[in-house]
C-alpha positions, 0 to 999 in steps of 0.5 A, a space after each residue: 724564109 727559114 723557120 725563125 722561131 716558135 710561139 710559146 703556144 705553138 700547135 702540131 697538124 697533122 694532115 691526112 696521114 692515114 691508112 688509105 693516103 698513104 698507100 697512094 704513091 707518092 713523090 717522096 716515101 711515105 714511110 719517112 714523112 710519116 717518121 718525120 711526123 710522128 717525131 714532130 708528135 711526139 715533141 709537141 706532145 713532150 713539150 705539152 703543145 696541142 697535137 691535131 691529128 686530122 684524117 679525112 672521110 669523104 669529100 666536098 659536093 661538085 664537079 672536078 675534071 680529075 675524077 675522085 681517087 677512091 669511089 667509097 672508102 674501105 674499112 680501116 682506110 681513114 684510120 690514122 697510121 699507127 706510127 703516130 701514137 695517137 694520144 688521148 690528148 691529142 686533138 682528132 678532126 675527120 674532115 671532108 674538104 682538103 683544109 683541115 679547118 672548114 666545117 670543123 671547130 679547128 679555129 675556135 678550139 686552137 683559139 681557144 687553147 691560146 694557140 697563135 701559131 701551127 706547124 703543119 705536115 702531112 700529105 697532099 703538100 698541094 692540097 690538104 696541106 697547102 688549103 690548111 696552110 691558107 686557111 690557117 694564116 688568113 685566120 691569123 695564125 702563124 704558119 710553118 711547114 715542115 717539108 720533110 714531114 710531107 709529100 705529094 702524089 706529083 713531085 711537080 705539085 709539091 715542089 710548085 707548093 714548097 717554092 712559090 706558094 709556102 713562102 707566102 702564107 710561112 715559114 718553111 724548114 725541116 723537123 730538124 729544125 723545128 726540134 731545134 727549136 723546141 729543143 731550145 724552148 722556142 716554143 
């Protein structure tokens, strides 16, 4: 389903896009989701709509078959990319799980600004993204994901993401069209 519209009290997330994420190779440049978001950021901020900037510093306990990408984490690597132009209002979340909204205060802070809906961005589109997506409308939130504004380490994984899995849990569209909408006081 194509993004239809935006609540009034929609709020920007932002997922993982940070020194060390980035970095990884990705299916799609990164250069150009992070672009696409810092758009998105700079709208929702233009607008007065909560921007989430959500990094990530660590990692949930347990086994994995697939071992963990980065053993200890080097200086500067959770740090947000600069193209962001993290604000002084925007909402910042380290988190240490792939969803952006387990052992943090997202849902109660988002609730409590009168926010009923997210548009989500970000890499991993199959894991940070995707787990906040989940997490977000089983909160009762309502989703929408910019899928140009993200990317993924494997292009199967993203595209398994953007075409069996988004469509359950939202709304897809590009930043086009969600700039269109805000463009139109959709939000």
């Amino acid at each position: 389903m194509a993004v239809t519209t935006l609540d009034p009290k929609t709020a920007l997330i932002v997922i993982d896009l940070q020194k060390g994420i980035v970095a990884f190779p990705t299916a799609h440049p990164t250069s150009e989701v992070v672009r696409q978001a810092s758009l998105l950021a700079d709208a929702f901020r233009g607008r007065g709509l909560p921007v989430v900037l959500v990094n990530v510093a660590g990692a949930p306990p347990g086994r994995t078959e697939q071992p963990p990408r980065v053993g200890s984490f080097p200086d500067g690597w959770a740090d947000l990319v600069p193209e962001l132009k993290q604000q002084p209002t925007d909402h910042i979340v380290t988190k240490r799980t792939a969803g952006a909204f387990v052992n943090t205060d997202r849902e109660a802070w988002l609730k409590g600004e009168g926010v009923t809906q997210v548009v989500i961005v970000g890499v991993a589109t199959s894991m940070g993204v995707e787990a906040t997506a989940r997490h977000a409308r089983d909160l009762g939130f309502n989703v929408t994901l910019a899928v140009d504004a993200m990317t993924d380490t494997n292009l199967n994984a993203y595209a398994n993401s953007i075409a069996h899995v988004f469509p359950s849990l939202g709304e897809t569209g590009t930043t086009r069209d969600i700039l269109g909408l805000l463009a139109k006081g959709s939000a």
